[in-house]
C-alpha positions as CSV (number, residue, x, y, z in Angstrom):
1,X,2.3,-5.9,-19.1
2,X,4.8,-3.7,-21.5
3,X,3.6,-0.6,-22.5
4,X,0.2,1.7,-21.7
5,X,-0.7,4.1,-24.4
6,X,2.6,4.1,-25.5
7,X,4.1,4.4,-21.9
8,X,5.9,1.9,-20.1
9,X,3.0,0.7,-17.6
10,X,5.3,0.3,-15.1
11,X,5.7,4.5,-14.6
12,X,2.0,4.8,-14.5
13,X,1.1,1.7,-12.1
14,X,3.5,2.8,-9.5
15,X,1.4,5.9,-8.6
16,X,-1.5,3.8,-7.8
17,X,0.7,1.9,-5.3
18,X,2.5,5.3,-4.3
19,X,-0.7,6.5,-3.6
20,X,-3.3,3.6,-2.4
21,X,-1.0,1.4,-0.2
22,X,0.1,4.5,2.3
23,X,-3.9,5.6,1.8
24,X,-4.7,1.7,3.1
25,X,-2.4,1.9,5.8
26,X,-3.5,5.5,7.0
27,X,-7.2,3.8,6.6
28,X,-6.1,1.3,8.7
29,X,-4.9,2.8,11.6
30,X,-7.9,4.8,11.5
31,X,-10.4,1.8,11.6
32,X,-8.2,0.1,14.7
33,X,-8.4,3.4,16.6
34,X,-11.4,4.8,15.9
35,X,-14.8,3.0,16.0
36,X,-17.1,5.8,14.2
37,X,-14.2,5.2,11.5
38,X,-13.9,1.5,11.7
39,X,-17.7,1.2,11.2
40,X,-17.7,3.3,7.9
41,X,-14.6,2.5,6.6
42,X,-13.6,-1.2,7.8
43,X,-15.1,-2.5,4.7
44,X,-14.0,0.1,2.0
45,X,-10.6,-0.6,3.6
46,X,-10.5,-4.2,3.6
47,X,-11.7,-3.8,-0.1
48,X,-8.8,-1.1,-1.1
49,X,-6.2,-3.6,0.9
50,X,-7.0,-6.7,-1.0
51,X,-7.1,-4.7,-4.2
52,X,-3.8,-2.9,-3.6
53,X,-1.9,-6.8,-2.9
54,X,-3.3,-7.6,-6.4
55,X,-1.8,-4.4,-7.9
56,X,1.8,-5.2,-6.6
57,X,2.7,-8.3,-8.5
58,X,1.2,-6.7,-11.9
59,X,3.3,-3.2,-11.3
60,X,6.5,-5.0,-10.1
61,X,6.1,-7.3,-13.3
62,X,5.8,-4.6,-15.4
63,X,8.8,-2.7,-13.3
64,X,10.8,-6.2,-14.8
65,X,9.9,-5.7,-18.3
66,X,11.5,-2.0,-18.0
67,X,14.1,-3.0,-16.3
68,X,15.1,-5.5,-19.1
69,X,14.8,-2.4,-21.5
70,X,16.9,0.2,-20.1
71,X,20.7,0.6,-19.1
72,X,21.6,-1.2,-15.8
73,X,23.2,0.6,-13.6
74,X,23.3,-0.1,-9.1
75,X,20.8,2.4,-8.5
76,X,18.5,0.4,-10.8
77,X,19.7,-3.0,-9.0
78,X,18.8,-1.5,-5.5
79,X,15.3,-0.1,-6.6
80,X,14.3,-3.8,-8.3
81,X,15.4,-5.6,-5.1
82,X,13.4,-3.0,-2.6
83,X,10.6,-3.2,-5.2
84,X,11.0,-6.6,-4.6
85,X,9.7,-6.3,-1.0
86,X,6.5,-4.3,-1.7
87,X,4.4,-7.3,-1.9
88,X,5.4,-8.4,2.0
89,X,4.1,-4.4,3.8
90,X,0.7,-4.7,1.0
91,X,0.2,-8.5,2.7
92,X,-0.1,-7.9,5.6
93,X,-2.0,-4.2,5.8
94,X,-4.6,-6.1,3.8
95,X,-4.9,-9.0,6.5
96,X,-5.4,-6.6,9.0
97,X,-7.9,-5.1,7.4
98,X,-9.5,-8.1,6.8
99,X,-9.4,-9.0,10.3
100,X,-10.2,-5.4,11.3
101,X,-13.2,-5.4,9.2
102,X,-14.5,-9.0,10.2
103,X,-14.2,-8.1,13.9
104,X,-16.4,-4.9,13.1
105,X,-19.0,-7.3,11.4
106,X,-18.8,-10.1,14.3
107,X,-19.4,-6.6,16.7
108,X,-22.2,-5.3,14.9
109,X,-23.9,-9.2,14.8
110,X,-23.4,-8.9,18.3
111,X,-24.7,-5.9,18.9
112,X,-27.8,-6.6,17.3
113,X,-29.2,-8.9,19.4
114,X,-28.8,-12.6,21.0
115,X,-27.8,-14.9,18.0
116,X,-30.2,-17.7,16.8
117,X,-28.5,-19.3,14.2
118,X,-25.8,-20.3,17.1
119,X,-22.8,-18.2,14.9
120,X,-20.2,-17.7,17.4
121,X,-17.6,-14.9,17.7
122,X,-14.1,-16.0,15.9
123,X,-12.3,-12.7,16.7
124,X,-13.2,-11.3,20.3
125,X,-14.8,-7.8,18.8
126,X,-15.7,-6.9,22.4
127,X,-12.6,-8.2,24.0
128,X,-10.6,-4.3,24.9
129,X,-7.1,-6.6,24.8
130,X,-7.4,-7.7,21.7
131,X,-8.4,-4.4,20.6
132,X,-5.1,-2.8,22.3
133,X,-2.9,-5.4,20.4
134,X,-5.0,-5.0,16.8
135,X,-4.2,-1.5,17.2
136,X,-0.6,-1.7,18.1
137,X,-0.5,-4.1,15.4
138,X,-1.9,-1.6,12.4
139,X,0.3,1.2,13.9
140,X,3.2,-0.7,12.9
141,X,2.3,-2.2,9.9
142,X,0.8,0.5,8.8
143,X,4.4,2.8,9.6
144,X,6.2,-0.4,7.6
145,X,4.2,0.1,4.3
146,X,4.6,3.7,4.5
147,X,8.3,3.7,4.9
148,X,9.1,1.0,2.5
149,X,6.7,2.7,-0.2
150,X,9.0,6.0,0.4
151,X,12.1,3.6,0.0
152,X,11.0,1.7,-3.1
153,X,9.4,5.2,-4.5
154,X,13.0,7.2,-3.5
155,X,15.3,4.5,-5.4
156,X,13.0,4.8,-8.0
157,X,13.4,8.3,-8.5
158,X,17.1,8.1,-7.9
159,X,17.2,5.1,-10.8
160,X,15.5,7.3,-13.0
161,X,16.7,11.1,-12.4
162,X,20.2,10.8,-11.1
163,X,22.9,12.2,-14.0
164,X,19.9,13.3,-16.3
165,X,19.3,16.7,-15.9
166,X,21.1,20.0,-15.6
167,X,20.3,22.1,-11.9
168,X,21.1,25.0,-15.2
169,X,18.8,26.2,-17.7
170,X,19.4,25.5,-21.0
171,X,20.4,28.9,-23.1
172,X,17.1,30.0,-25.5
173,X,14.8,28.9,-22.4
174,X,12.8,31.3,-20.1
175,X,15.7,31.6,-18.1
176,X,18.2,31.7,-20.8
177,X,19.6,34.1,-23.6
């Protein structure tokens, strides 16, 4: 994917992962802490997760078409290498909220009654330990996602902005003569 609308697609796909991958990781910490949460959200998370890991490959794709379109220079190097990495924090939020969101499902099966169909439990949903290390889990991959979106997002900007603008107004401006 090259251009949107005249833009590269690139500058406007990274605001969806700037803004739903640290969204999916905040969701997920919420649905492994909370249970009111994890009831209403687990699936909507699980959902957002998946679609944010297809989103990646398509915006760091189009990142490569822009980057084979404008000047190189070592701040552009770094960002494509940490952009690089985006794909390995969306994995595994979206795994846990897979998991997250089939233990919810398993809970509620359970919850409704004995089961006749003789379905059993893959993922514990009543077991507390596994709960304690699901949720020490999202804390941390959720924290990893966050921090590397900054990272990725921060080159970026430095790629982009760095040595192209004046901390001066122009003369004839608001601020000017």
């Amino acid at each position: 994917m090259g251009t949107l609308n005249g833009l590269p697609a690139h500058i406007l796909l990274v605001h969806a992962i700037v803004v739903l991958l640290p969204l999916a990781a905040l969701l997920l910490v919420l649905t492994a802490v909370w249970p009111s949460a994890r009831h209403r959200l687990a699936g909507p998370n699980a959902i957002l997760s998946v679609l944010v890991v297809a989103l990646v490959p398509v915006t760091t794709s189009a990142g490569e078409w822009l980057e084979h379109r404008v000047g190189e220079t070592p701040l552009l190097r770094d960002h494509t290498e940490l952009g690089d990495t985006a794909i390995w924090v969306a994995l595994p939020v979206a795994v846990l909220a897979l998991v997250i969101w089939w233990r919810q499902r398993e809970a509620t099966a359970a919850a409704d009654g004995p089961d006749t169909t003789g379905r059993r439990a893959y993922l514990a949903p009543r077991s507390a330990m596994i709960t304690r290390v699901v949720v020490v889990l999202a804390v941390l991959i959720a924290g990893s996602a966050v921090y590397d979106t900054y990272r990725i997002g921060d080159s970026g900007a430095k790629a982009s902005w760095t040595g192209n603008f004046s901390s001066t107004p122009t003369s004839g401006g608001p601020d000017g003569d």
